[in-house]
C-alpha positions as CSV (number, residue, x, y, z in Angstrom):
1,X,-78.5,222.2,192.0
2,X,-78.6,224.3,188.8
3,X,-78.1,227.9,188.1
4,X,-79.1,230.1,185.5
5,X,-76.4,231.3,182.5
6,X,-76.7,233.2,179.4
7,X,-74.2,231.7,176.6
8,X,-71.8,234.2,175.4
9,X,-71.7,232.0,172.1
10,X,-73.0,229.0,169.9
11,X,-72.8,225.7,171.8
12,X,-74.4,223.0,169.9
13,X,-75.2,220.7,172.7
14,X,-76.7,223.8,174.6
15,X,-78.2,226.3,172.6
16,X,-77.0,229.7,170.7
17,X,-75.4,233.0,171.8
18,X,-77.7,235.5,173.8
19,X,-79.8,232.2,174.9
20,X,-81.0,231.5,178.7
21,X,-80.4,228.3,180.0
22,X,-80.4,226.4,183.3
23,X,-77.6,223.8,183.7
24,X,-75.8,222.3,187.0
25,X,-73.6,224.6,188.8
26,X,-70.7,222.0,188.5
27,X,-70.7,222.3,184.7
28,X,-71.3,225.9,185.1
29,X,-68.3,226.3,186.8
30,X,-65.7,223.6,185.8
31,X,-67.1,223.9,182.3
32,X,-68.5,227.1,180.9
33,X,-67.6,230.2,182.4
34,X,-63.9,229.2,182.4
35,X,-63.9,228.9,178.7
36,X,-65.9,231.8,178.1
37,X,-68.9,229.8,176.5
38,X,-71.6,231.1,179.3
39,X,-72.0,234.2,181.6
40,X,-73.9,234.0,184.9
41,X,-77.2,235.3,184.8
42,X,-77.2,238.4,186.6
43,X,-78.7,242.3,186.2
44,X,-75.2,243.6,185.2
45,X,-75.0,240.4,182.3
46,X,-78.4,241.1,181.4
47,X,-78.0,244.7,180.3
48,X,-74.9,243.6,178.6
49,X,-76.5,241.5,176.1
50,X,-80.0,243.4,175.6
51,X,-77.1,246.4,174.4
52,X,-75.3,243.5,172.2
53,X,-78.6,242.6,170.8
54,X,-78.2,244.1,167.5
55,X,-75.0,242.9,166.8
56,X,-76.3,239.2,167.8
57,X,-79.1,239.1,165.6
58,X,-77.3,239.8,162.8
59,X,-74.8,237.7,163.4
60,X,-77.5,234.8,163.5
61,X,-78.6,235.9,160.3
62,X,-75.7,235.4,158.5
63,X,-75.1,231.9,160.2
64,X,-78.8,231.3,158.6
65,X,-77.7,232.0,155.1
66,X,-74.3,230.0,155.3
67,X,-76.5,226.9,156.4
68,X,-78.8,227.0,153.6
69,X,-75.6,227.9,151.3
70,X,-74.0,224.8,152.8
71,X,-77.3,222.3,152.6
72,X,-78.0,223.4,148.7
73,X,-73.9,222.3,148.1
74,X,-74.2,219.2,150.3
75,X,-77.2,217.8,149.0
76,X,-75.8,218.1,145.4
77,X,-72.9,215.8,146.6
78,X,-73.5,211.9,146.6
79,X,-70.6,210.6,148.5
80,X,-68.9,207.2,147.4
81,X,-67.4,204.6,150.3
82,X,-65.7,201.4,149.0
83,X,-65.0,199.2,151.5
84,X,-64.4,195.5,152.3
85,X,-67.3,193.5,151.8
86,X,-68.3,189.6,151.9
87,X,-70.1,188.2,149.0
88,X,-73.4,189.2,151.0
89,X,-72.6,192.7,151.2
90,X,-71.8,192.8,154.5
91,X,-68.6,194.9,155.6
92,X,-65.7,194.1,157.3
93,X,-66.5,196.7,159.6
94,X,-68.5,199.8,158.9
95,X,-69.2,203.4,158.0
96,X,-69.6,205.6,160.9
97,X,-70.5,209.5,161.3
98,X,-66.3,209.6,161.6
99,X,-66.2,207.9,157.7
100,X,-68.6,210.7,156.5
101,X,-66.5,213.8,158.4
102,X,-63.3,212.7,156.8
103,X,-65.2,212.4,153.3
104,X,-66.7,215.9,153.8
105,X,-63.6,217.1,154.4
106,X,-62.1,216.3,151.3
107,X,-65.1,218.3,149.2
108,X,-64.2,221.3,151.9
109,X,-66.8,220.4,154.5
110,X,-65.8,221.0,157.8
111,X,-68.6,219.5,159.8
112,X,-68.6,218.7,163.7
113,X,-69.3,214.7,164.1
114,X,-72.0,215.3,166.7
115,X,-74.1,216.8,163.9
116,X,-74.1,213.7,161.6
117,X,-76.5,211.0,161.9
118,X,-76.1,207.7,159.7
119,X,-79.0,205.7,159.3
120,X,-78.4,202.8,162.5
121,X,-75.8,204.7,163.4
122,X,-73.5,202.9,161.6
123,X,-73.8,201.4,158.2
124,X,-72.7,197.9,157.8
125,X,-74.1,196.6,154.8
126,X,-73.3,197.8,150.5
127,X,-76.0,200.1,149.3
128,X,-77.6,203.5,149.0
129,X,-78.0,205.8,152.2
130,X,-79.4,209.3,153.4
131,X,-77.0,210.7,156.7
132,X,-78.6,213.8,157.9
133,X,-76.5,216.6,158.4
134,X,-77.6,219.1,161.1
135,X,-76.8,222.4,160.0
136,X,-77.1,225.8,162.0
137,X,-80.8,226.1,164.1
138,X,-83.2,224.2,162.5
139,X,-81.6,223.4,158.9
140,X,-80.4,220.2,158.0
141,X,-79.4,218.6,155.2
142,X,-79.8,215.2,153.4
143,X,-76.4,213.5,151.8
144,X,-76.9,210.8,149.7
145,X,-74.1,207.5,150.8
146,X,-72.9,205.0,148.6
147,X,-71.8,202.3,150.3
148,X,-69.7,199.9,147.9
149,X,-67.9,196.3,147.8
150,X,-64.1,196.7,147.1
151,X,-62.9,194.1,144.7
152,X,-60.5,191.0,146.2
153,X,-57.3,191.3,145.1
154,X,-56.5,187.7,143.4
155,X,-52.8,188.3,142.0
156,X,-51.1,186.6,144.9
157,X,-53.1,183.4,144.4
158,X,-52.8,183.4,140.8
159,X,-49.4,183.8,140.8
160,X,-48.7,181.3,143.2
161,X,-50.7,179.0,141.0
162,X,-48.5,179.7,137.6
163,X,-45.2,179.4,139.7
164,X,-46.5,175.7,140.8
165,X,-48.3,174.8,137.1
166,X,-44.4,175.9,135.7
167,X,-42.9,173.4,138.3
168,X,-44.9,170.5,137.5
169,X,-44.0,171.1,133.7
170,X,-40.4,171.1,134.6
171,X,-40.7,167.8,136.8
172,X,-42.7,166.4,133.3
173,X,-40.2,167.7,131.5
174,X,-37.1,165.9,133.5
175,X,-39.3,162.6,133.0
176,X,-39.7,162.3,129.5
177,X,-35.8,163.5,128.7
178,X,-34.0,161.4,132.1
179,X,-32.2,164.4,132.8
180,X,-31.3,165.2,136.6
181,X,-34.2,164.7,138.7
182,X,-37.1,166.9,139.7
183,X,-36.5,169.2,142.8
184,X,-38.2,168.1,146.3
185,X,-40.8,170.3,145.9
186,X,-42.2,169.2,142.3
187,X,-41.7,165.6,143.6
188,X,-43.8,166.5,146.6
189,X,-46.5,167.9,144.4
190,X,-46.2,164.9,141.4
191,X,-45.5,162.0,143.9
192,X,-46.7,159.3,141.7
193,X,-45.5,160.5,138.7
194,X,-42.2,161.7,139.4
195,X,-41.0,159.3,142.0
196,X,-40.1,156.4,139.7
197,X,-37.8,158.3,137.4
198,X,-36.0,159.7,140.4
199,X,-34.5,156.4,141.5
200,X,-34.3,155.1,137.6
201,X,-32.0,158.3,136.6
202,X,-30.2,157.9,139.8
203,X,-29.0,154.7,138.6
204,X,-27.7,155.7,135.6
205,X,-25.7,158.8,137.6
206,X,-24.7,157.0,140.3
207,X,-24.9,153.1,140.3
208,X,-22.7,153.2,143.3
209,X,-25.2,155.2,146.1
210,X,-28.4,152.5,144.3
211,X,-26.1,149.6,145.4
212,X,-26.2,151.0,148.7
């Protein structure tokens, strides 16, 4: 069952304020006229808004002008993303509607998330995109999307790789002078190398544990 409403302000889902609509009674009920979003459509509500007229028209005038104020500024902006990317390009994970509302927010934006659509709906690949912004009645806008690769951190594996190149120059080192003998872990990593001068300077250090 539906019933007939007039909306007592801007609902982008529905329509704008003044407009006559037909929706179901339930959200009619449990949705609209609770919050004060929709009036039922009735003699008394009509002659209410025909004398509000004025004052609505020129109120959707204004929104007109901050839309096309808000497009020009928007479609000046190209909007930058970096995010984690294989060596194809591909993200780990992707930019959504959400992504571009928390961007917009930090130029001053404040744009619903219903009114942005990204190209597939989400982006998951590096590259150059157009999101269309819905704006106030028929203006939209068109923000350009960068989409870019962040770089791989290496520093942990390069370090790890000096700290072991060091320890094999230290277990060299021991060799060559028959000082004390490399720790376990250079021995693990120089095996073949190593393990002969272990037992060889034990035997000078401690002939009594060799005759064990």
């Amino acid at each position: 069952m539906h019933t007939k409403i007039i909306l007592n302000q801007d609902l982008a889902s529905l329509g704008e304020e003044g407009d006559v609509k037909e929706v179901a009674k339930g959200y009619a009920r449990n949705f609209l006229f609770p919050r004060n979003i929709a009036l039922q459509y009735t003699e008394r509500t009509i002659k209410l808004f025909e004398a509000r007229r004025g004052e609505i028209e020129a109120r959707k005038e204004e929104k007109r002008k901050d839309a096309l104020g808000a497009k020009e500024k928007i479609e000046e902006l190209t909007l930058t993303l970096i995010m984690p990317a294989g060596a194809n390009g591909k993200l780990y994970g992707a930019v959504t509607n959400l992504s571009i509302v928390d961007e917009l927010a930090k130029q001053g934006f404040a744009i619903e998330r219903k009114r942005i659509e990204v190209p597939g709906n989400a982006i998951k690949n590096v590259g150059k995109y157009k999101a269309t912004i819905k704006l106030y009645g028929n203006a939209s806008a068109e923000l350009a999307v960068n989409v870019e690769a962040a770089e791989i951190k290496t520093e942990a594996k390069s370090t790890h790789s000096q700290t072991r190149q060091r320890r094999q120059e230290r277990g060299a080192e021991n060799v060559e002078t028959g000082n004390e003998a490399p720790s376990v872990e250079a021995a693990a990593v120089e095996t073949a190398v190593v393990e002969a001068p272990v037992v060889e300077a034990a035997a000078v250090e401690a002939p009594a544990l060799v005759s064990q």
